[in-house]
C-alpha positions, 0 to 999 in steps of 0.5 A, a space after each residue: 504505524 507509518 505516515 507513508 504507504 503505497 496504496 495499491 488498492 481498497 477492497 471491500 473484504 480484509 481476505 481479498 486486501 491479503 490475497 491481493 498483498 500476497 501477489 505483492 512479494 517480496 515487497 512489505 505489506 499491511 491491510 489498512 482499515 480505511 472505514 467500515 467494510 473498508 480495506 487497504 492494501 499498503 506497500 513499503 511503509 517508512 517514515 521517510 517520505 523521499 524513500 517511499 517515492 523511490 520505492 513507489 517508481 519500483 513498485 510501480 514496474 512491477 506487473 501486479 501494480 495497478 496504474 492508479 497506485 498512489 502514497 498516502 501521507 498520514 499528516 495525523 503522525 
């Protein structure tokens, strides 16, 4: 568990949230269980906020990344 993530979508099944992850190679990835029929695809998770910012402009080139990709900050860490 990290308190940073690049969140780059929710889906309402864990199998889309992997399908999704996989197109995301070679970047590290994790579904997050965001709530109930809730799930989250998670890049690049650190414990330095500064690092995750670099890595989110990198990501955000990437053809996969949607444009409303966003860190999330777990403030409960």
């Amino acid at each position: 568990d990290f308190p940073y993530y690049i969140i780059i979508g929710s889906f309402s099944t864990r199998a889309n949230a992997e399908r999704f992850l996989a197109s995301a190679s070679p970047y590290p990835g994790t579904v997050l269980t965001a709530g109930r029929n809730l799930y989250v695809a998670a890049l690049c998770p650190g414990m330095d906020l500064a690092e995750v910012y670099e890595s989110y402009w990198k990501v955000r080139k990437e053809k996969f990344c949607p444009s409303n990709a966003w860190i999330l900050i777990d403030s409960f860490q």
